[in-house]
C-alpha positions as CSV (number, residue, x, y, z in Angstrom):
1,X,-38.9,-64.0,16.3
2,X,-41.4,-64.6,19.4
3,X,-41.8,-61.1,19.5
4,X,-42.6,-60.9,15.8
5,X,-45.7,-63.5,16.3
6,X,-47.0,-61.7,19.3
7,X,-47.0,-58.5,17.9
8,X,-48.9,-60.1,15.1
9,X,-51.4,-61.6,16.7
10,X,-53.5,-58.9,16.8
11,X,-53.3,-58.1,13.1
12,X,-54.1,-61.6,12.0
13,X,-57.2,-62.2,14.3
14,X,-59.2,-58.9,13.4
15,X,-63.2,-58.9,14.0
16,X,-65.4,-58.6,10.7
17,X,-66.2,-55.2,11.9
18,X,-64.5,-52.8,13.6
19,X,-61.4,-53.2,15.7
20,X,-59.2,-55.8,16.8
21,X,-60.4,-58.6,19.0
22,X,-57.8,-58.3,21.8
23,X,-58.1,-54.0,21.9
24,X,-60.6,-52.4,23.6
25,X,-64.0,-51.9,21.9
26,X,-65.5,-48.2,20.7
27,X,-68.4,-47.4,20.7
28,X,-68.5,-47.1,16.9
29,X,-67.4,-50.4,16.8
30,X,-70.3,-52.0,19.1
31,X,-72.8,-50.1,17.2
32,X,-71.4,-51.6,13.6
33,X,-72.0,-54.9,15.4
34,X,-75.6,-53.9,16.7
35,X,-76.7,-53.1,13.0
36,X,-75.2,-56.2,11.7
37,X,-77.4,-58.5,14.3
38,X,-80.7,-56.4,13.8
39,X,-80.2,-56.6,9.3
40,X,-83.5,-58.2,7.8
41,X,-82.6,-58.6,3.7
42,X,-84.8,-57.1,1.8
43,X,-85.8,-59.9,-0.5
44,X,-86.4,-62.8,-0.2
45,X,-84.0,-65.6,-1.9
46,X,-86.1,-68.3,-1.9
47,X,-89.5,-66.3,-3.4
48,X,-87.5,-64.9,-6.1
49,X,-86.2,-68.9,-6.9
50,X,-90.2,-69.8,-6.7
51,X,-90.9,-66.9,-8.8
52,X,-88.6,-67.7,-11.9
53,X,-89.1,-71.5,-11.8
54,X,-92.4,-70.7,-12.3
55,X,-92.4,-68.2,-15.1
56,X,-88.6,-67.2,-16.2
57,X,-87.7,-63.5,-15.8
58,X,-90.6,-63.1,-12.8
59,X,-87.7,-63.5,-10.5
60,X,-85.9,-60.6,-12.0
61,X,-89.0,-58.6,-11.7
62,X,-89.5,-59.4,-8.7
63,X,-85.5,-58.0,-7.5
64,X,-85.9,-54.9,-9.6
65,X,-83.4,-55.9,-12.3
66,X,-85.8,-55.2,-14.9
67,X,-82.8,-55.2,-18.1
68,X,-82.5,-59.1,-17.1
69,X,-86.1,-59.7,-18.4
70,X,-85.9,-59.4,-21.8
71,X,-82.4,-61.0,-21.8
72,X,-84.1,-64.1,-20.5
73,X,-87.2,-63.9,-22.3
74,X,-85.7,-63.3,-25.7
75,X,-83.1,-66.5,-25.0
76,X,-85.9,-68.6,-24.0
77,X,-87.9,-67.6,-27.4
78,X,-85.0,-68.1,-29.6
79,X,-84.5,-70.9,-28.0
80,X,-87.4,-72.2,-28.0
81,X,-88.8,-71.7,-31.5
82,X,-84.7,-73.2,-32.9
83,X,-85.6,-76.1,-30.9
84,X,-89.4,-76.5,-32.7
85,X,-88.2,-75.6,-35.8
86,X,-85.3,-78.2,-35.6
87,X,-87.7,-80.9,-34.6
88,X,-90.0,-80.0,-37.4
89,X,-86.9,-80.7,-40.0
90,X,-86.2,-83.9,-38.0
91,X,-89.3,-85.3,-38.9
92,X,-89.7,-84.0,-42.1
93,X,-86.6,-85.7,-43.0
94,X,-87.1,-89.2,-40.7
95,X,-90.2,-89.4,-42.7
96,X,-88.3,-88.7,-45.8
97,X,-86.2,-91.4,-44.9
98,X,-88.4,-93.6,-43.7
99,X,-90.1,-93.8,-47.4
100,X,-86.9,-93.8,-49.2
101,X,-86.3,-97.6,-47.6
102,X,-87.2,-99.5,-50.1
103,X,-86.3,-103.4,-51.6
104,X,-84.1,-102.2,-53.9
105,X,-82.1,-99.8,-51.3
106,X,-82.8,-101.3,-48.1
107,X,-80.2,-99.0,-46.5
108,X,-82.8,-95.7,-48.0
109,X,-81.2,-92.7,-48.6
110,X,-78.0,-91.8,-46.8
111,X,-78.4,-88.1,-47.5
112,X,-81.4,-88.1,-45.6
113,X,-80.2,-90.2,-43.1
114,X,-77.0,-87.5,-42.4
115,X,-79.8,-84.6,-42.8
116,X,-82.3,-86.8,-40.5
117,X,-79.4,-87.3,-37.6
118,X,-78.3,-83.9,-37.9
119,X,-81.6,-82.2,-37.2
120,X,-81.7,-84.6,-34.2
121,X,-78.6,-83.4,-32.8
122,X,-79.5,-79.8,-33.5
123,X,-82.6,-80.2,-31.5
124,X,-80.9,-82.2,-28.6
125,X,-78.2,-79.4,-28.5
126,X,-81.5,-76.7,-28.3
127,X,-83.0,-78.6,-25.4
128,X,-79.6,-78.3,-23.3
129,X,-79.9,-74.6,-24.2
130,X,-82.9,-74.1,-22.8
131,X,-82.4,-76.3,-19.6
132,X,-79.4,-74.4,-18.7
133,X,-80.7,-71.1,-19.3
134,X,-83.7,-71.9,-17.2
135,X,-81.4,-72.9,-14.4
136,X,-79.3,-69.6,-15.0
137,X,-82.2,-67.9,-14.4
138,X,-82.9,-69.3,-11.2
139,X,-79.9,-69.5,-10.2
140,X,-80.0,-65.9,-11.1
141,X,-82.5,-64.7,-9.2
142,X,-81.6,-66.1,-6.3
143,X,-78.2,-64.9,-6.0
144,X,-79.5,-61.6,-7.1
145,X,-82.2,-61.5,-3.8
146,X,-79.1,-62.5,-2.0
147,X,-76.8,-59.1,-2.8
148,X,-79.9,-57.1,-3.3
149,X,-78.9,-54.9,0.2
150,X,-75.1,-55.4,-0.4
151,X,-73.3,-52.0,-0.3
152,X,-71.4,-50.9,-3.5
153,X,-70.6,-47.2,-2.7
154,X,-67.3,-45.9,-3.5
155,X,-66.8,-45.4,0.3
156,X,-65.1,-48.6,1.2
157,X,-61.8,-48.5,2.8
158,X,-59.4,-50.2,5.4
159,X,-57.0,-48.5,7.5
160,X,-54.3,-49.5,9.5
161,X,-54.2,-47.4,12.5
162,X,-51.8,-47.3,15.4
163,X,-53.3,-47.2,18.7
164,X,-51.3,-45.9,22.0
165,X,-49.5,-48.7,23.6
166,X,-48.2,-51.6,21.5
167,X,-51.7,-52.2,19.5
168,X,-51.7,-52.0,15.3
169,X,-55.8,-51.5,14.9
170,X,-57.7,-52.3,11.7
171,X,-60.3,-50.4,11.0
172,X,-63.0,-51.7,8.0
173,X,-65.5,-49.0,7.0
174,X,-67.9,-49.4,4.6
């Protein structure tokens, strides 16, 4: 059983990149690590943030993913003009409701009371909408800028490797 943990050792401690921490280092390995200390992104996460919390979609412009735009602009319209023509009803029918209070039915009309609180609760749910898609598209944006330089080739691969001696390498390529 001691054996068994030694000899894994290796194998459970691996480097990000490259070989294993206890074998020798190649040169292909130290020049993996090299590019990995000298990576600038691209884009930048907080600038595309500033960009959609200022107008929604400019983020998405701003990372290239141009098919997001008019998913986020069309939301935000429908959105927007449910929520203005749910208010509209809600006052149409508070008003309605208002003037149906009378002496004789001091309770008003309880049809346009039900209509009155429903339109309220149709424009409440609207303005939730639109808060959390304008979040989502922040939130969007910057996790987009984040992963804009992230590698998504078909090339990616690991490979265990024996090495002369006792050593099991693991080899990441990407």
């Amino acid at each position: 059983m001691k054996w068994v943990v030694v000899a894994l050792l290796p194998i459970i401690t691996p480097s990000l990149f490259g070989q294993i921490e206890a074998g020798p280092a190649t040169q292909a390995s130290q020049d993996s690590i090299v590019a990995i200390t000298k990576f600038h992104p691209t884009k930048s996460a907080g600038l595309a943030m500033l960009f959609s919390a200022l107008v929604p979609g400019a983020g998405q412009v701003y990372n290239e993913s141009y098919w997001k735009v008019p998913v986020v602009v069309g939301l935000g319209a429908y959105f927007a003009s449910t929520w203005l023509h749910n208010n509209r009803l809600y006052h149409d029918y508070r008003d309605q409701y208002l003037a149906s209070i009378t002496p004789e039915f001091p309770g008003g009309d309880g049809r346009l009371l039900t209509l009155r609180e429903f339109y309220r609760g149709q424009r409440d749910t609207f303005t939730w909408y639109f808060f959390i898609l304008y979040f989502l598209n922040v939130a969007d944006a910057y996790v987009d800028a984040s992963l804009y330089d992230f590698n998504v080739s078909d090339n990616l691969s690991i490979r265990l490797m024996p090495e002369p001696g006792t050593r099991l390498t693991v080899r990441v390529s990407f």
